[in-house]
C-alpha positions, -999 to +999 in steps of 0.1 A: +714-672+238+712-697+207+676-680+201+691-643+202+721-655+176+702-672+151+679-640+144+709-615+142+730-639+122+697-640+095+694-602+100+728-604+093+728-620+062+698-603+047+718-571+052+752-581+038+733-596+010+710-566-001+743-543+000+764-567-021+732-570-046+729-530-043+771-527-051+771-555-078+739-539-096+757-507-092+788-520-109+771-535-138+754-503-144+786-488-146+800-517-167+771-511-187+774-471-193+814-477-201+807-503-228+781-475-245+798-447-239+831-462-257+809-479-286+792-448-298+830-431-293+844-459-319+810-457-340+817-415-341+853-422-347+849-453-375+816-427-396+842-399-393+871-416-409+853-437-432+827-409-447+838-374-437+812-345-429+781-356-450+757-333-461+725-333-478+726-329-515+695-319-541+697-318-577+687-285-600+683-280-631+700-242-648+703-209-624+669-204-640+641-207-607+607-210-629+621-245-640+632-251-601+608-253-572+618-251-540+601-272-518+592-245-492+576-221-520+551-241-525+514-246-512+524-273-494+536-260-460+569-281-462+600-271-441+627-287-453+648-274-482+654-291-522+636-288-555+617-300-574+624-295-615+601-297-643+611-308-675+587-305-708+612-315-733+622-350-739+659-345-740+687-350-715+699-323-694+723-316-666+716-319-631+741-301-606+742-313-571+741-288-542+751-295-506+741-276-479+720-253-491+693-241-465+662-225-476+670-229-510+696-202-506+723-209-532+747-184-518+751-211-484+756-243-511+786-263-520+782-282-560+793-316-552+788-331-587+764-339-611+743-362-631+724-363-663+689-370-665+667-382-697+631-377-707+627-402-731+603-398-756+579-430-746+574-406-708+604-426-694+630-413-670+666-428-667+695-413-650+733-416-659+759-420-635+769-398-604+798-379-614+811-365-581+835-333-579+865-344-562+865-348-524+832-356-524+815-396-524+780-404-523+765-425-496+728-424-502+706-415-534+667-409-539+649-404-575+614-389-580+601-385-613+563-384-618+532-359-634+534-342-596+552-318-586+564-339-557+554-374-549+522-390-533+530-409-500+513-443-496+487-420-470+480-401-503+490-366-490+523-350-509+556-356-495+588-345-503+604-376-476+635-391-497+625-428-488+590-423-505+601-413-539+597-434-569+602-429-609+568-431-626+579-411-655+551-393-676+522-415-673+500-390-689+516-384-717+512-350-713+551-340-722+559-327-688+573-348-660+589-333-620+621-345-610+637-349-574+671-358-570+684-362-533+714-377-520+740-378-490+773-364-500+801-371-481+835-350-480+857-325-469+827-296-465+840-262-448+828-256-416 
């Protein structure tokens, strides 16, 4: 009898301990998938309160469109919506921000401020200060200015990807010099 016990009592065990490991893995998983599901509900929750509806914002230079490029009319095959503004007179002009403005479509946009931008006679390019239209902050800014229309990635090919631009200025000294301004506006944007 002692030999029929001792194998049921290890069959036994086995069993009772693969369904407690099957329950307890069970139970973490669940633990596991609570714990995300409430941290991305306080991450939605603490961006929304904090920063609003953001929107992506480009900057543009006059009403006038030979000045202002939009990324998708040129030769480029690029998707994504913005300009790009050529200046050939050292001066400082007026840049308006735009929100939301799809295809280039200005009738869909929302101005959300503004900032000046200077061709200095030596081919430089500063900026002034973000002056944003009330409601509206800014969380994120790229700057492009360069002899290009749009900038050269580090792979060489053209790219109008915010993280890649840079300020070059007029290096050829040729009095013209392309400016991109994107930022991330946050606010109260209609739905």
């Amino acid at each position: 009898m002692k030999k029929i016990i001792l194998p049921l009592l290890i069959l036994g065990f086995l069993f009772t301990s693969c369904e407690g490991e099957d329950l307890n893995s069970q139970i973490e998983m669940d633990a596991i998938a609570a714990k995300a599901k409430i941290s991305k509900e306080k991450s939605e929750t603490e961006s929304n309160s904090e920063d609003g509806n953001c929107e992506t914002a480009f900057g543009r230079y006059c009403s006038c469109a030979s000045l202002n490029t939009c990324f998708i009319d040129m030769d480029y095959g690029f998707n994504r919506w913005g300009w790009s503004v050529r200046l050939d007179k050292h001066r400082t002009e007026r840049f308006g921000l735009y929100a939301g403005v799809g295809q280039c479509d200005m009738s869909k946009g929302t101005p959300v401020g503004g900032i000046d931008v200077t061709f200095n006679e030596d081919g430089t390019v500063t900026l002034g200060d973000f002056e944003p239209k009330s409601g509206y902050s800014l969380k994120e800014f790229h700057f492009y200015a360069g002899d290009t229309e749009v900038p050269i990635g580090k792979n060489g090919r053209t790219t109008v990807a915010p993280g890649q631009y840079y300020n070059e200025g007029d290096y050829n000294n040729d009095g013209v010099v392309y400016v991109i301004i994107h930022a991330v506006i946050c606010g109260d944007f209609e739905e």
